[in-house]
C-alpha positions in Angstrom: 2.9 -0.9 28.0 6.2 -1.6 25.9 5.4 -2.0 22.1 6.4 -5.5 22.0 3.5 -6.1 24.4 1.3 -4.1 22.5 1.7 -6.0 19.4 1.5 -9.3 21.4 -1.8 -8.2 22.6 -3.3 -6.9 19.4 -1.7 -10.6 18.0 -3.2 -12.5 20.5 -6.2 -10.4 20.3 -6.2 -10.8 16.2 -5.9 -14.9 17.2 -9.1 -14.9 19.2 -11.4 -13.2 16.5 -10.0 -15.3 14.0 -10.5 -18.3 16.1 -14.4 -17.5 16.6 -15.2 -16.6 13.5 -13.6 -19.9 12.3 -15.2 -22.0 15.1 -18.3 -19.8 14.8 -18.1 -19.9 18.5 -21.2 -18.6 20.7 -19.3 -17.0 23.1 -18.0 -14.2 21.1 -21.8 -13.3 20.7 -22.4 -14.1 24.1 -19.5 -11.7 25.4 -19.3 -9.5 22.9 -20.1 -6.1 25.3 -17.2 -7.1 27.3 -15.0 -7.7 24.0 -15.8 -4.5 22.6 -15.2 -2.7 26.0 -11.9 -4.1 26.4 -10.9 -2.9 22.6 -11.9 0.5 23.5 -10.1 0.6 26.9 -6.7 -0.8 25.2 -7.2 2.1 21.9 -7.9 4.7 24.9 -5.1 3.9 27.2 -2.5 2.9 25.2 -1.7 5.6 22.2 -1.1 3.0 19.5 2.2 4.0 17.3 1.1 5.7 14.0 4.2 4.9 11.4 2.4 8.2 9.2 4.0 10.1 12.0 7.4 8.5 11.8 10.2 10.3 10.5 11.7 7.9 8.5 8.4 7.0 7.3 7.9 10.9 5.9 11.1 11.2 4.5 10.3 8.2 2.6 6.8 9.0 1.6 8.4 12.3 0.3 11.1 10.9 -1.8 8.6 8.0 -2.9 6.0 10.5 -4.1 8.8 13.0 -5.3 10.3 10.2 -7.3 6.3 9.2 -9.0 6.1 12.6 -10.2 9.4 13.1 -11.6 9.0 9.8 -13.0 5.7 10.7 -14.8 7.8 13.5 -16.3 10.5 11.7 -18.1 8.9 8.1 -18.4 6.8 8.9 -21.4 9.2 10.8 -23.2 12.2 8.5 -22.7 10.9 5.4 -21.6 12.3 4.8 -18.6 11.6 4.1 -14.8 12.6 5.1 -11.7 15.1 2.7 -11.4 17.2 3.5 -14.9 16.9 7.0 -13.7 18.4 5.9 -10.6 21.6 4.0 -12.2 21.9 6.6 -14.5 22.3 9.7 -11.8 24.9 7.5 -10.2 26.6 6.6 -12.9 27.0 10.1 -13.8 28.2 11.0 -10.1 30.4 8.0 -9.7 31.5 6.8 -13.2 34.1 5.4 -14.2 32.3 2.3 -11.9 31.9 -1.3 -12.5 28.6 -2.5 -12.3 29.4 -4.3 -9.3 30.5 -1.4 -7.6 27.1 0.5 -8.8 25.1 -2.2 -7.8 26.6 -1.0 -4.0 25.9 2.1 -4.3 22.7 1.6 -5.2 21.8 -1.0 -2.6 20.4 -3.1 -5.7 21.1 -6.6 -6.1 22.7 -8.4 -9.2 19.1 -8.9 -10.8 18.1 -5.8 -10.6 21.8 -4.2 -11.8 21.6 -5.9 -14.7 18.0 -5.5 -15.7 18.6 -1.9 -15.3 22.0 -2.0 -17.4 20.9 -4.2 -20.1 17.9 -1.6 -20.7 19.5 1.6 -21.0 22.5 -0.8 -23.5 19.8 -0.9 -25.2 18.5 2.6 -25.3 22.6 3.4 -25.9 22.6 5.5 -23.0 25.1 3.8 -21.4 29.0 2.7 -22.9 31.0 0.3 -21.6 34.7 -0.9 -21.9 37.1 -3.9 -20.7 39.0 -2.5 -17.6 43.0 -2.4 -18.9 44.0 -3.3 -15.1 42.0 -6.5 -14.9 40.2 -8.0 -18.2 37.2 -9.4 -15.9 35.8 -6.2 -14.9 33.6 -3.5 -17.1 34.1 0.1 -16.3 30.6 2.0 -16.9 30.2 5.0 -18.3 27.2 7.4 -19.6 27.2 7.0 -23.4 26.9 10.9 -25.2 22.8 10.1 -25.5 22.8 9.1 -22.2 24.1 12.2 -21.2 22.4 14.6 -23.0 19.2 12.2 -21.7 20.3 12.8 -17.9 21.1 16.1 -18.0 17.5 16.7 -19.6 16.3 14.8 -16.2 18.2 17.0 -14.2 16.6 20.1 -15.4 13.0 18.6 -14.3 14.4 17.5 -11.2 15.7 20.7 -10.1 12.5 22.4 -11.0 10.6 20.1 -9.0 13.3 20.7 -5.9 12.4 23.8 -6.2 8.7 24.0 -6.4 8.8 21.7 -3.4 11.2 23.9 -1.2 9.2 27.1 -2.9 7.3 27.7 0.1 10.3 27.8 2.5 12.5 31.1 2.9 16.1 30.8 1.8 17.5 30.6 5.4 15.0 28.0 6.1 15.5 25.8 3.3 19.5 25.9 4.6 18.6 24.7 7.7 16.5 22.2 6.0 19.4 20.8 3.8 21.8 21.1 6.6 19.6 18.6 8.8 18.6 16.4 6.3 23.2 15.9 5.6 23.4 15.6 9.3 20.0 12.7 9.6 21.9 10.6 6.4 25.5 10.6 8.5 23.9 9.7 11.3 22.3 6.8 9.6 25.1 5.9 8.1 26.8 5.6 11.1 24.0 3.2 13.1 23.8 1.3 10.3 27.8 0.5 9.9 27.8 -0.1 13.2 24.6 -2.5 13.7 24.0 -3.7 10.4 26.6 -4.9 7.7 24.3 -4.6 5.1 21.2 -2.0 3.9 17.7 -2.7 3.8 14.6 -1.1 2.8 12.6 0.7 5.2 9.5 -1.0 3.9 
């Protein structure tokens, strides 16, 4: 059975109970040996698709849970999240940038750019500047605190990197790296050529 059918069945399936229980109809109690049998027949036959063992699915629990406890690191002592860590690590890779620009980079919307930017102006972590070119744009940098705030970051993200890979030999950790570059160009490629525009895996 194609997935499609499988969902339609545990939908239509999902309908029915509801529908009883609604209805508190006697013939789910009447039937309910030959409802149950049917429910272990379909979990028996068909090997239902687990998304805990999908690949995408672990290399976004892995940067998800990475992400928590570097943020536990660095939140308390700074006062920042994940996601003015975030702008500030591409900033720092990217600037000088436009907050437009970042905002692409980042896959973030306009809210969220400039919730994030208008928080770390705030914390003076981040400068900006009239562009000379064109009057209506401002070029993003990372302010000297913000700097010395990122590159205090980095330091626990590296250490972290490495306690994760710690249990890998060199030569595998290579490998490691080397497929995780090839994964991100691939989809990088299906998604330029099937979808205009990112979304979130979940």
């Amino acid at each position: 059975m194609e997935e499609p059918a499988i969902a339609s069945a545990l939908f239509l399936l999902a309908r029915f109970f509801n529908l009883c229980f609604s209805l508190r109809h006697k013939f789910c109690y009447k039937n309910r040996n030959v409802i149950q049998e049917w429910g272990r027949a379909l979990s028996n036959e068909e090997k239902l698709f687990d998304v805990r063992d999908w690949v995408p699915y672990q290399l976004w629990r892995l940067s998800q849970e990475a992400g928590y406890i570097l943020e536990d690191q660095y939140s308390e002592k700074y006062n920042i999240k994940g996601e003015s860590w975030r702008f500030m690590a591409m900033l720092a890779s990217s600037a000088p940038v436009s907050a437009k620009e970042l905002g692409e980079l980042l896959d973030m919307d306009q809210v969220q750019v400039t919730r994030a930017l208008n928080k770390l102006l705030d914390y003076g972590f981040v400068s900006r500047r009239t562009d000379p070119r064109d009057r209506r744009k401002v070029i993003l940098n990372l302010s000297r605190k913000g700097a010395e705030v990122y590159q205090a970051i980095v330091v626990m993200a590296k250490a972290l990197e490495q306690k994760l890979l710690a249990q890998m030999p060199p030569q595998d950790q290579a490998k490691f790296r080397g497929t995780l570059s090839r994964l991100l160009t691939t989809v990088e490629q299906m998604r330029l050529e099937n979808e205009p525009k990112k979304r979130p895996l979940f």
